[in-house]
C-alpha positions as CSV (number, residue, x, y, z in Angstrom):
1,X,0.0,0.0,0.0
2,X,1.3,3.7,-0.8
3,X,0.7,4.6,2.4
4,X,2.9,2.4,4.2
5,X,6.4,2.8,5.0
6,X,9.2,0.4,3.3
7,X,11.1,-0.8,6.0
8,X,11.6,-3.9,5.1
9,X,13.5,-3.2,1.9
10,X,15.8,-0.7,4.4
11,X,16.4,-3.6,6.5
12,X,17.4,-5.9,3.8
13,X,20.1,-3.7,2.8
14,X,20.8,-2.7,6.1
15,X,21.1,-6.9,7.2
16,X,24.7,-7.8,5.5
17,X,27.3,-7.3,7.9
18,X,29.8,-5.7,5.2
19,X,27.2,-3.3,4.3
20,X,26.5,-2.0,7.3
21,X,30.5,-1.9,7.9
22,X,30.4,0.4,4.5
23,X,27.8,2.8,5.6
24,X,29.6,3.2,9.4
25,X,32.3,3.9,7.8
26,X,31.0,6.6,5.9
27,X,29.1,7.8,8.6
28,X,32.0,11.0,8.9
29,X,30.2,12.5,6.2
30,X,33.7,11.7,3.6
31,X,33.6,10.7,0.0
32,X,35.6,7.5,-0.1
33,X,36.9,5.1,-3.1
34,X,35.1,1.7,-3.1
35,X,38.9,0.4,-2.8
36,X,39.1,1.8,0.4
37,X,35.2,0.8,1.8
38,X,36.2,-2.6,0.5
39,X,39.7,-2.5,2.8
40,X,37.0,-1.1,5.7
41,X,34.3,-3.9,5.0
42,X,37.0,-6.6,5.2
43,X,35.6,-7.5,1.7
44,X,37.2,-8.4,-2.0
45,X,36.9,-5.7,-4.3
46,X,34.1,-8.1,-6.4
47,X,31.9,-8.0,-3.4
48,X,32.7,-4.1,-2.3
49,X,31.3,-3.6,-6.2
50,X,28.0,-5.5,-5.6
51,X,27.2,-4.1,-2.3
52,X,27.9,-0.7,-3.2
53,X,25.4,-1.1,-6.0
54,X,22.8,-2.4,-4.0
55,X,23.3,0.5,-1.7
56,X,23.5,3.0,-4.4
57,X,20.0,1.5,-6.1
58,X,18.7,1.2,-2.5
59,X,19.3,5.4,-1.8
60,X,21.3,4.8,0.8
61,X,24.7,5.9,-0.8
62,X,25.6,8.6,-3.9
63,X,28.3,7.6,-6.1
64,X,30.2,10.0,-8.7
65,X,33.3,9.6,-10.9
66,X,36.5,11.1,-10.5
67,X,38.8,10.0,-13.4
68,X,39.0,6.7,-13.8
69,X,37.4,5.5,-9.6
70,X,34.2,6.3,-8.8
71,X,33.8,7.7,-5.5
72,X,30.8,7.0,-2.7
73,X,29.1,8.9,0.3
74,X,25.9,8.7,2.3
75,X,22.8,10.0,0.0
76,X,21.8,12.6,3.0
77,X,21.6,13.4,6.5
78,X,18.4,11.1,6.9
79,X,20.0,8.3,6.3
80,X,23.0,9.3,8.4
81,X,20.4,10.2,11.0
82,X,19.3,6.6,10.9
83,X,22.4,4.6,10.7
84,X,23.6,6.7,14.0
85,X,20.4,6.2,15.4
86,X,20.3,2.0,14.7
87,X,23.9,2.1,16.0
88,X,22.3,3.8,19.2
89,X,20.1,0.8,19.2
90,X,22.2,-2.2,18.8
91,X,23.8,-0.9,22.3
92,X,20.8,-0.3,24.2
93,X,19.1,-3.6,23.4
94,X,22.5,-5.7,24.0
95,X,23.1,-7.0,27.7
96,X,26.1,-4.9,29.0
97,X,27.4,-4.1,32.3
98,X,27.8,-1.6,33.1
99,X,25.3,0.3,32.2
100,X,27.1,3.6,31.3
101,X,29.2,4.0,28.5
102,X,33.3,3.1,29.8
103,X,36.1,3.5,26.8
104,X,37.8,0.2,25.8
105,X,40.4,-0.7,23.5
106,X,38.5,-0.1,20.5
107,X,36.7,3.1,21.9
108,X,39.6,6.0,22.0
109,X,38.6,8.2,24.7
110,X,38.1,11.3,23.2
111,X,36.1,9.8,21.0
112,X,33.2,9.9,23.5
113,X,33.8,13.4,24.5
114,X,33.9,14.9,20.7
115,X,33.3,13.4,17.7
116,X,31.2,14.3,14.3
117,X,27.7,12.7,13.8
118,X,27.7,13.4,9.7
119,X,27.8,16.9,9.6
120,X,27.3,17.7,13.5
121,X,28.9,17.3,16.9
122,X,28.9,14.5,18.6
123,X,29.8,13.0,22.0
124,X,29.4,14.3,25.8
125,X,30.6,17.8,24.1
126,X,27.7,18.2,21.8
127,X,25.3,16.3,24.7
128,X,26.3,19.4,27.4
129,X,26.2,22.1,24.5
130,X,22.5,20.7,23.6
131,X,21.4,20.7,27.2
132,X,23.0,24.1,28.0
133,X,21.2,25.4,24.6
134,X,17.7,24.1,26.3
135,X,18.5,25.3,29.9
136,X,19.4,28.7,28.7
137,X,15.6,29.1,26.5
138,X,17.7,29.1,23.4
139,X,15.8,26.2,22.0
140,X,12.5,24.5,23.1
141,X,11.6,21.0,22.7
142,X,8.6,20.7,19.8
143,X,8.4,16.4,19.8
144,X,11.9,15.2,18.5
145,X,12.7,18.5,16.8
146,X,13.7,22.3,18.1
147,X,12.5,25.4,17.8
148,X,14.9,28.5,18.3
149,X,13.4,31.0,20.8
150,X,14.1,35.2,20.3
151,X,16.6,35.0,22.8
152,X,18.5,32.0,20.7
153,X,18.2,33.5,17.4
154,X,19.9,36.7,19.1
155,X,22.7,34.4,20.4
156,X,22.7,32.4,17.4
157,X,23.0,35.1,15.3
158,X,26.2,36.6,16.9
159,X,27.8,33.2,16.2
160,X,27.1,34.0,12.5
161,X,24.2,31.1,12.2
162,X,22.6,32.1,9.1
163,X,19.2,31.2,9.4
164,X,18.4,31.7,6.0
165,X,20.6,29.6,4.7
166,X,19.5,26.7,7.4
167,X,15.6,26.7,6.9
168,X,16.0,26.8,3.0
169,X,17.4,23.7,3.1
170,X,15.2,20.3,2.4
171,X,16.4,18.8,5.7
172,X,15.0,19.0,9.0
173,X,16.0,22.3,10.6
174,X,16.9,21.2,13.9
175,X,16.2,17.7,15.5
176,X,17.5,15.8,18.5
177,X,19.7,12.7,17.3
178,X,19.9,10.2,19.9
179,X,24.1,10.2,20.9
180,X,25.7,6.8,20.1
181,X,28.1,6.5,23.6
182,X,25.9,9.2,25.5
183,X,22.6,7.9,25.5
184,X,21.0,11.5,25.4
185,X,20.2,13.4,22.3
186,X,22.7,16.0,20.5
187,X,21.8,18.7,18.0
188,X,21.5,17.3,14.5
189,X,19.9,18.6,11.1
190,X,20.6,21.8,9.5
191,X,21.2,23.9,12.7
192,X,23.4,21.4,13.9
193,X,25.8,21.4,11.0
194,X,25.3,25.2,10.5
195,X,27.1,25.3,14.1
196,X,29.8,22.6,13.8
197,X,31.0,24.7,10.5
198,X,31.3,27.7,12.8
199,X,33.0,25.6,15.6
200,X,35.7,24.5,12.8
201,X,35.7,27.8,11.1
202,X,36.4,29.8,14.2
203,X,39.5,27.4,15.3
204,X,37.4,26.6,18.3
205,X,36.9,22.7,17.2
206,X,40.0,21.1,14.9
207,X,38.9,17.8,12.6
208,X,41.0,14.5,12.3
209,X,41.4,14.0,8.4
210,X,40.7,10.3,9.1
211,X,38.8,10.2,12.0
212,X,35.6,11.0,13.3
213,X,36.9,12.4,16.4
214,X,37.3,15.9,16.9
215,X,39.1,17.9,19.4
216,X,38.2,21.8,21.3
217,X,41.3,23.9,21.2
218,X,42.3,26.1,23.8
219,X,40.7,29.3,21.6
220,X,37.2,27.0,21.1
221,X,37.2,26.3,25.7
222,X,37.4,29.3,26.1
223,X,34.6,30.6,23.4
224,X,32.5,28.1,24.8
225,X,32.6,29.3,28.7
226,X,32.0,33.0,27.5
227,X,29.1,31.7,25.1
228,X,26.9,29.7,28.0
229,X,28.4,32.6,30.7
230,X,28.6,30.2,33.7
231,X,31.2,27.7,32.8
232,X,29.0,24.8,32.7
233,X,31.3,23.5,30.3
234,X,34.4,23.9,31.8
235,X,35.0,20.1,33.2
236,X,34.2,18.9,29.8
237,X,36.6,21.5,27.7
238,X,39.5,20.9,30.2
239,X,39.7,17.2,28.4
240,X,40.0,17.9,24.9
């Protein structure tokens, strides 16, 4: 029926252990060779070529040439949205003790204090900076999604958010996105990456080229504390 909702196909191609590997590995938001997503997947390049089609055909990935190699993404913050959100998933259904999330060998530290989600923060950074945005009226809860208040456009606006720019695009404006290690939601959709671009454009948050994780200079601890006024930050930022 038109009006129902084609999950099934999503979780077929969301089922095979080497795609999902493909699409977690593009979760950074990077354009990668299927050489390399083959390498990640643990997969011959035969195999990388089939399920990257499927994917491709499926909407869950974009592909374009370059030269002579065709390169591959995520088709859009949606299905980013979901892939973070299933990963979410997988670790709240699973038994585990404890409870709250503890690094391991696998887990770098830093990476749950700051990390990209896509094209947005991540981690216990972007979890505090959410929850200090909602204490301080500068966004209010609408469902899963946020509205910006008068006082947060103002404050918004003197980080150089362009508004404009964020509500013309297709995507959801601003949205909670449910953190992967956190268990809490950050601030995702076009807001979200509207402010992580300021973050890296401002030298207050630096990117790993090959990494998701993400670090807060000196300059972006202290443009924090000054931003939310009371320091509520300050235990967090003294980390990175």
């Amino acid at each position: 029926m038109n009006d129902e909702h084609d999950i099934p196909r999503i979780a077929n191609l969301l089922a095979d252990p080497a795609r999902a590997r493909i699409l977690w590995t593009l979760i950074d938001g990077t354009t990668r060779p299927a050489g390399e997503l083959a390498y990640a997947a643990n997969i011959s390049a035969q195999s990388a070529s089939a399920h990257l089609a499927k994917l491709v055909d499926g909407g869950l990935l974009a592909s374009e040439a370059q030269g002579r190699h065709r390169y591959f993404r995520i088709a859009g913050a949606e299905v980013a949205d979901a892939i973070e959100s299933l990963a979410s998933l997988s670790v709240a259904v699973r038994p585990r003790a404890p409870r709250s999330p503890l690094p391991s060998k696998s887990v770098p530290i830093q990476f749950l204090y700051s990390r990209t989600c896509y094209d947005h923060l991540a981690g216990e950074t972007a979890v505090k900076v959410l929850a200090t945005m909602l204490k301080a009226r500068w966004l209010t809860a609408e469902g899963r999604d946020f509205r910006v208040t008068r006082l947060g456009e103002k404050r918004l606006a003197a980080l150089d958010v362009d508004f404009t720019a964020a509500r013309r695009s297709r995507r959801v404006f601003a949205r909670a996105c449910v953190d992967l290690t956190q268990r809490l939601p950050h601030l995702g959709g076009a807001l979200g990456a509207a402010l992580l671009d300021i973050y890296v454009a401002r030298g207050w948050v630096l990117r790993s080229r090959r990494s998701r994780v993400v670090s807060i200079t000196p300059k972006g601890q202290e443009a924090f504390r000054r931003m939310f006024r009371a320091g509520r930050l300050r235990s967090e930022f003294t980390r990175a």
